[in-house]
C-alpha positions in Angstrom: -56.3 43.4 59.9 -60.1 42.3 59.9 -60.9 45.0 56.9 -58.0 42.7 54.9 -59.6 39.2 56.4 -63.1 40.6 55.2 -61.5 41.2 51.7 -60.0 37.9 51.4 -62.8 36.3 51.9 -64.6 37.9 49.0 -62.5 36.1 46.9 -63.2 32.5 48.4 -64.8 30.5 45.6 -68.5 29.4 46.6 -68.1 26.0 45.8 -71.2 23.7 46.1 -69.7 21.6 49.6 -68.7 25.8 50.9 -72.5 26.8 50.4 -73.6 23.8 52.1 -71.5 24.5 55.3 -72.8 27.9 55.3 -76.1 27.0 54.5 -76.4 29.3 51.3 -77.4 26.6 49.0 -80.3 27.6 46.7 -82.4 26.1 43.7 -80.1 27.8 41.6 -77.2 25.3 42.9 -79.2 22.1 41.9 -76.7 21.7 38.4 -73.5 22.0 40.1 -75.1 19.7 43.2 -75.8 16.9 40.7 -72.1 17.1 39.4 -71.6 14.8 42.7 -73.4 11.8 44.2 -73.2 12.8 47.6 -74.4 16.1 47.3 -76.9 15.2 44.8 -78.1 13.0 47.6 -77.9 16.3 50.1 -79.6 18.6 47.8 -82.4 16.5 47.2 -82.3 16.0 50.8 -81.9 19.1 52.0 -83.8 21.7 49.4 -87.6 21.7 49.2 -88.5 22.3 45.6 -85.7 19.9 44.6 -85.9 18.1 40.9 -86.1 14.4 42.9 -85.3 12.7 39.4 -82.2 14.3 38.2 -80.7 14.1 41.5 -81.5 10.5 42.1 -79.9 10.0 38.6 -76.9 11.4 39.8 -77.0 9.9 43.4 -77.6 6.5 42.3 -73.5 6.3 40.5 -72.7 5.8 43.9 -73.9 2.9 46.2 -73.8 4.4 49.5 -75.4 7.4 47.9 -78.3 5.5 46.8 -78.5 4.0 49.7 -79.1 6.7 51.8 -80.9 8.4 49.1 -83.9 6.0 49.4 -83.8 5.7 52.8 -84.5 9.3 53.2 -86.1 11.4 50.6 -89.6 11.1 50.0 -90.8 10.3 46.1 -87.0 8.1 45.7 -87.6 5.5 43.0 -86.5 2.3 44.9 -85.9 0.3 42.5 -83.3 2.4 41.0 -81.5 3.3 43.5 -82.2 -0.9 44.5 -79.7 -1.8 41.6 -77.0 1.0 42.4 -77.3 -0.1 45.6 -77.0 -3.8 45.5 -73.3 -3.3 43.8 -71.7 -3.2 46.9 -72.9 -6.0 49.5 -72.5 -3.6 52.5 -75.6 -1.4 50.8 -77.1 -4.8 49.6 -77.7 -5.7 53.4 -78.5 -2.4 54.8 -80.8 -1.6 51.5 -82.7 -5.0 52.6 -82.8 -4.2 56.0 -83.7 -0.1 56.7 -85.6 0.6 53.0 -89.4 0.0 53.0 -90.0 -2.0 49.7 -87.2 -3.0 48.8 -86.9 -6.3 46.9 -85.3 -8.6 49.7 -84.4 -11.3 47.3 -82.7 -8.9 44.8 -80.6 -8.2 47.8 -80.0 -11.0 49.2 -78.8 -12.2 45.9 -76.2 -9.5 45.7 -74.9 -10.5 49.2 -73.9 -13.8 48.2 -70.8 -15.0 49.3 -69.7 -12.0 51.4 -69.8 -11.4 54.6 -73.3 -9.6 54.7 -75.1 -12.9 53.6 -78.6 -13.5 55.2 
């Protein structure tokens, strides 16, 4: 039974979210990463060597994504990920409030009239 359960598993596709649970992601996953905001975000994230740029460009498609994305890796262009981020009030508020440099106003702005307005 376990000789059978090793063989199936051979033929599990390695997807990019699979490697990431396992912890078998590589430089050599960075294109298929970047198909995705949120694991753009976690490859940038989460693999040294990392091309910052082309991940944020993916990343920042997404709000939340770009969100976290310039909250936490080092060398994120915050303005960029400033104006995906400020599409959605929610990110608007929390971009304002946990990213160092961001454009308060810009946010502010963009939290106009929704609940999230300061």
């Amino acid at each position: 039974m376990l000789s059978r359960i090793k063989a199936d598993a051979v033929k599990v596709p390695k997807t990019i979210g699979y490697k990431f649970r396992k912890g078998l992601t590589t430089l050599a996953d960075e294109e298929e990463a970047c198909q995705s905001s949120c694991y753009a975000y976690y490859f940038a994230y989460d693999i040294p060597g990392a091309d910052i740029a082309r991940c944020q460009e993916s990343a920042c498609k997404n709000s939340e994504c770009a969100y976290n994305f310039a909250k936490s890796v080092p060398g994120a262009d915050i303005e960029k990920c400033q104006e995906a981020a400020c599409k959605d009030s929610r990110y608007a508020y929390w971009f304002a409030r946990d990213v160092p440099g961001a454009d308060k106003e810009k946010c502010r702005n963009a939290c106009k009239g929704s609940a999230y307005a300061f």
